[in-house]
Structure formats: C-alpha cells, structure tokens
C-alpha positions in Angstrom: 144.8 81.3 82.5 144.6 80.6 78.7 143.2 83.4 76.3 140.7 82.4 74.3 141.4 83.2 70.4 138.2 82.3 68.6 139.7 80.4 66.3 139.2 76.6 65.9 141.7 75.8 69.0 140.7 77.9 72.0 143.1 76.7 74.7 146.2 78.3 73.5 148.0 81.2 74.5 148.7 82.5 71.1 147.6 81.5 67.8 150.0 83.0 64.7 149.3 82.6 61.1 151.6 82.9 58.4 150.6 84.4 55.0 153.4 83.6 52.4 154.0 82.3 48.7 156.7 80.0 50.3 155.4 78.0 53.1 157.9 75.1 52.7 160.2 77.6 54.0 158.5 77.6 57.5 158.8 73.8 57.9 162.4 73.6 58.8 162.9 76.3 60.9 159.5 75.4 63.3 160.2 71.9 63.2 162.4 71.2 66.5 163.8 73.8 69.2 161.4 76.0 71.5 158.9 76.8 68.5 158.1 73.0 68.2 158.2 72.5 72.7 155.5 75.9 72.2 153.1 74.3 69.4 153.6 70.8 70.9 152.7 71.6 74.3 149.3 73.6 73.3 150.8 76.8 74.3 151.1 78.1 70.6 148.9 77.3 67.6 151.4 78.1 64.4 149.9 77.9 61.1 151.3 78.8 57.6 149.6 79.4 55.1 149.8 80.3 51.1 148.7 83.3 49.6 147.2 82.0 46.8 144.9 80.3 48.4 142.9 83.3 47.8 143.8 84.3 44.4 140.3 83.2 42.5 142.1 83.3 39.0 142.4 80.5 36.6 146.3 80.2 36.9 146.1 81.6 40.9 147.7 84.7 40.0 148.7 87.3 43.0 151.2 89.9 41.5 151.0 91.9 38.8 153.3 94.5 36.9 154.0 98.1 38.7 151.9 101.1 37.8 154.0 104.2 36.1 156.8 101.5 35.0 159.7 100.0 36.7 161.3 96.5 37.6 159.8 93.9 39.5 156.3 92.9 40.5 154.1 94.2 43.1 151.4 92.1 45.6 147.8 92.4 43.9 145.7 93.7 46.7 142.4 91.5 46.0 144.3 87.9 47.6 145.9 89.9 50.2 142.8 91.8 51.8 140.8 88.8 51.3 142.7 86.5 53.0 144.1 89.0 55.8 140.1 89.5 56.9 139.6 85.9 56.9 142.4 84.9 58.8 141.9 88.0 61.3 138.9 86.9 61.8 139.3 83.5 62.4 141.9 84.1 65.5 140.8 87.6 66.5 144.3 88.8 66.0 146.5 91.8 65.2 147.6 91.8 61.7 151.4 92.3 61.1 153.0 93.1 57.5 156.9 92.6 57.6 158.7 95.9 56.0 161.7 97.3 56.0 159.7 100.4 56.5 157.9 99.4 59.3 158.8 100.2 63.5 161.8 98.3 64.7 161.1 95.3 66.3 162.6 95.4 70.1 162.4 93.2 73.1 159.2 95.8 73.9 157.3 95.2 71.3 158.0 91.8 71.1 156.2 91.8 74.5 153.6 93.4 73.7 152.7 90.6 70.7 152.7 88.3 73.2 150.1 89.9 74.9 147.9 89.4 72.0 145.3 86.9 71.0 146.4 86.3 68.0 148.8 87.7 65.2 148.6 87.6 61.7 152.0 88.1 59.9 152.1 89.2 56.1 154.8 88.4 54.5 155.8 90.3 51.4 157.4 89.6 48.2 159.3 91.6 45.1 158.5 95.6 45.2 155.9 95.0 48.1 152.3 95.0 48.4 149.8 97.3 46.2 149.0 100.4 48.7 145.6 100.1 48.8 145.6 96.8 50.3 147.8 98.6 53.0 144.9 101.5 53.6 142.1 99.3 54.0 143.6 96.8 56.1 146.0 99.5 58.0 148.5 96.5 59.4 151.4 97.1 62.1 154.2 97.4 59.8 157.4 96.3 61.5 161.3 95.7 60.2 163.8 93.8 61.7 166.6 96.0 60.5 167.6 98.5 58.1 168.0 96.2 55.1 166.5 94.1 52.8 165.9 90.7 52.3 164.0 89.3 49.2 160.7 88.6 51.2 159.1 88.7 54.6 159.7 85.3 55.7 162.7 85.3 57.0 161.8 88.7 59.7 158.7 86.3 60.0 160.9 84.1 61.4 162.2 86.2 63.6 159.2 87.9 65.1 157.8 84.2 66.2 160.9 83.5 67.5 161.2 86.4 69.7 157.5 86.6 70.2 157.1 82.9 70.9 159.9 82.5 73.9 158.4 85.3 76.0 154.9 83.3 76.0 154.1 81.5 79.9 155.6 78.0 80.3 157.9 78.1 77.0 161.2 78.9 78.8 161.7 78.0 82.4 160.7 80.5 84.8 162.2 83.7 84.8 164.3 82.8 81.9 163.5 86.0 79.6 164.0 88.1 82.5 167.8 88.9 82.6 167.7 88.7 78.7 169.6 91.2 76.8 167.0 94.3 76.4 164.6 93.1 78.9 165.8 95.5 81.7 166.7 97.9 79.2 170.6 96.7 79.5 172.8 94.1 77.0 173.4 91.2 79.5 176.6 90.8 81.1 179.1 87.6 80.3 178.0 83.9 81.0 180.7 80.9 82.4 180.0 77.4 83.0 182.5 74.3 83.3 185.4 74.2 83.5 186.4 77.0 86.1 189.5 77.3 84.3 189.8 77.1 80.5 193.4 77.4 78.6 194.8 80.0 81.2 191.2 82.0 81.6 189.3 81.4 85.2 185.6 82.2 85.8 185.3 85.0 88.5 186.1 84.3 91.9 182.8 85.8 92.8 180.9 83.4 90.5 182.1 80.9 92.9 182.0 82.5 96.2 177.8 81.4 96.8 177.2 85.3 98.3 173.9 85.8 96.2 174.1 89.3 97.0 177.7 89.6 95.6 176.8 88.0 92.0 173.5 89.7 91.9 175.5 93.4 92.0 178.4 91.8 90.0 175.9 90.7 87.6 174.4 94.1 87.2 178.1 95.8 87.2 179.0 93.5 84.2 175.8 94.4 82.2 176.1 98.2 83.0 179.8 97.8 81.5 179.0 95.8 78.7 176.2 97.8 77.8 178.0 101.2 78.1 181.2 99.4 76.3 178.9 98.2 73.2 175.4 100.3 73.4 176.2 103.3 75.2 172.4 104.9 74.1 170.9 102.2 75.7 171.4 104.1 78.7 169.9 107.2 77.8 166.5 105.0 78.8 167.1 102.0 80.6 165.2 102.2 84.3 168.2 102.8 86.9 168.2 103.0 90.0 170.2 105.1 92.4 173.1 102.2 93.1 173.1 101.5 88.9 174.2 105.5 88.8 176.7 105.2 91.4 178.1 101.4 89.3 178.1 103.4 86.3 179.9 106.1 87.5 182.1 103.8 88.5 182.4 102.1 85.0 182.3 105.0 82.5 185.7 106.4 85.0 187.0 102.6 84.3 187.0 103.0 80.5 185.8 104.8 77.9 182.7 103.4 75.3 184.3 101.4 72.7 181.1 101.5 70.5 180.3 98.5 68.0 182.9 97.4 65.7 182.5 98.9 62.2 183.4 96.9 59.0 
C-alpha cells in the first residue's frame, strides 16, 4: 500500500526534496539508472529545489559574513527556516541537514528513511548554516564520512541513492537483502560467465545446484570476508549458533587482515 505524503502527489512511496544553491548539479546524476526507474514509475517523487527561492532580498542574497571574524561565508538563517517549514510542510517529511558533524549514515538508517513519508534534505554550503536556524528547526544531521566536501550535495546524492533502492518495487525482489550491511555482514564474492577466466574457475559449489550447499557457502564467504576486511562488524551483527561455529572455523583459517592503509 502507498503512503500518503500530503504533498501535491499522493500515490508515492516517498517524496524527497532537495534544498540547494546548485540544483543543476542534481540533473545528471537522477537522470537515468534506478533513481530515474523510482521517479518514473510513481514510486518516488524527487524534487530539487533552490535556496534562494526564499531569500526576499533585492539581489536574493542567502549568506552573509561570519560573526567574531574568520574566512568564508555562513548560511543566513531567514531563507533556510523559511523554506525548510514550507517544504516540510508540503510532504509531511523529516527534515535532513547534510554535515560532516552529523550521525553516520549506515545501511540502518538508510532504512529507516525509507520508512518515512517524506524527507527533506538541506544541503549546506561554505562554513555551514547560521545556528539558530539549526535550533529552531532541530534537523537530523547526518555525514557520510569523516571528511569534507565543499557542500552538501554530493552526500545528498548519496543518501537518495541508498535511501531510494531500499523503497518496494525499485529493485527486484529481495535484491537489498543479501546487500553488504544488511545482515550486519560485508557480502561475500560474486561470479558469473565464464566459469573459467584466465586460469581462475568459479567454485565448484557454485555449480553443483545443492541450494543448501551455496546458501552455507554463501554465508561462510561473507563471515570471512567480513572478518578479513571489518572484523568490528562482528561485534554486532545477529549470529546464529552455526555462524559461531563457521567463524570459528574462519578466524582458525586466517588471521584479520584489516583495510588497507595508504
């Protein structure tokens, strides 16, 4: 059943605006792929839109110079709560404000968007957003990573992306389920054509149609490569019983090798 949003398109799933000072920079990246299958298909409503739009100044002005001195402009709050309210309460949604001080954003809480009726994304620009603007409006502040990019759009990007697949009838069914992170694991290796490729074979067990046998190889694989690459990972993926005994089994096998480090 469809959610309704309460905005001017009430058959879709989710509905996501975009608050930016560089919307051309969303029409590439939406334009084909799943985002485009998602919007086209009525199961997302995707709309970008500029910041100053609400800036009710001769010369549409939205930053100004930072208080107490320093370099770089900050995000007046005046555009920024006015048009977050509207816009919230056009589609009824959760207001997001992309930060590299915000909560990491994981396979959970990109599930737990999805969930919602609608988002609103804020995306920043230069030294960030006037505080104020952050109190009264008290946004879920999330980062993609620790480092920084010169504006929100990009982790925008990401967040619809991620957000987006994990909607009903975007991917095939059960597609997001054996993703990486969504059972708490990395997923294990993929093979496809040819079964042999310059000396290196798929796995004989790949080939062998015992369901049971690539269901447990599967999960052996993605307990190795996890504990190989993302060892804390562990620490609170669900496992059951048998995935303690194939770990076991694993971590005697070889030690964690850990990411590689520049």
């Amino acid at each position: 059943m469809r959610r309704r949003t309460g905005g001017e398109r009430e058959d879709v799933d989710l509905r996501i605006d975009i608050l930016t000072l560089f919307p051309e920079m969303f029409s590439g990246p939406f334009a084909g792929g799943m985002i485009r299958k998602a919007t086209e298909a009525g199961i997302c409503d995707l709309r970008v839109h500029d910041l100053r739009d609400w800036a009710h100044t001769a010369h549409r002005v939205v930053d100004d110079e930072v208080f107490g001195g320093g370099p770089g402009m900050v995000l007046k709050p005046e555009p920024i709560v006015a048009a977050c309210e509207a816009l919230v309460a056009k589609g009824t949604g959760r207001l997001v404000y992309l930060t590299p001080q915000g909560v990491p954003l994981d396979q959970t809480l990109a599930g737990r968007l999805a969930l919602e009726c609608g988002l609103v994304l804020l995306c920043g620009r230069y030294e960030g957003v006037d505080e104020r603007a952050l109190q009264i409006l008290r946004p879920l502040e999330i980062s993609i990573g620790d480092y920084v990019l010169t504006g929100g759009e990009l982790p925008a990007m990401v967040l619809v992306d991620a957000v987006v697949r994990l909607l009903p009838g975007v991917l095939a069914a059960g597609a997001a389920a054996e993703d990486s992170f969504a059972t708490g694991l990395l997923e294990g290796p993929q093979y496809t054509r040819p079964r042999v490729f310059r000396g290196l074979e798929v796995p004989e067990v790949l080939l062998s149609g015992d369901h049971a046998r690539i269901a447990a190889w599967r999960r052996y694989e993605a307990l190795r490569r996890t504990w190989r690459r993302r060892p804390e990972l562990l620490r609170s993926a669900p496992l059951s019983a048998e995935d303690r005994r194939m770990l076991r089994a694993v971590m005697a096998e070889e030690p964690p090798a850990g990411r590689t480090q520049p």
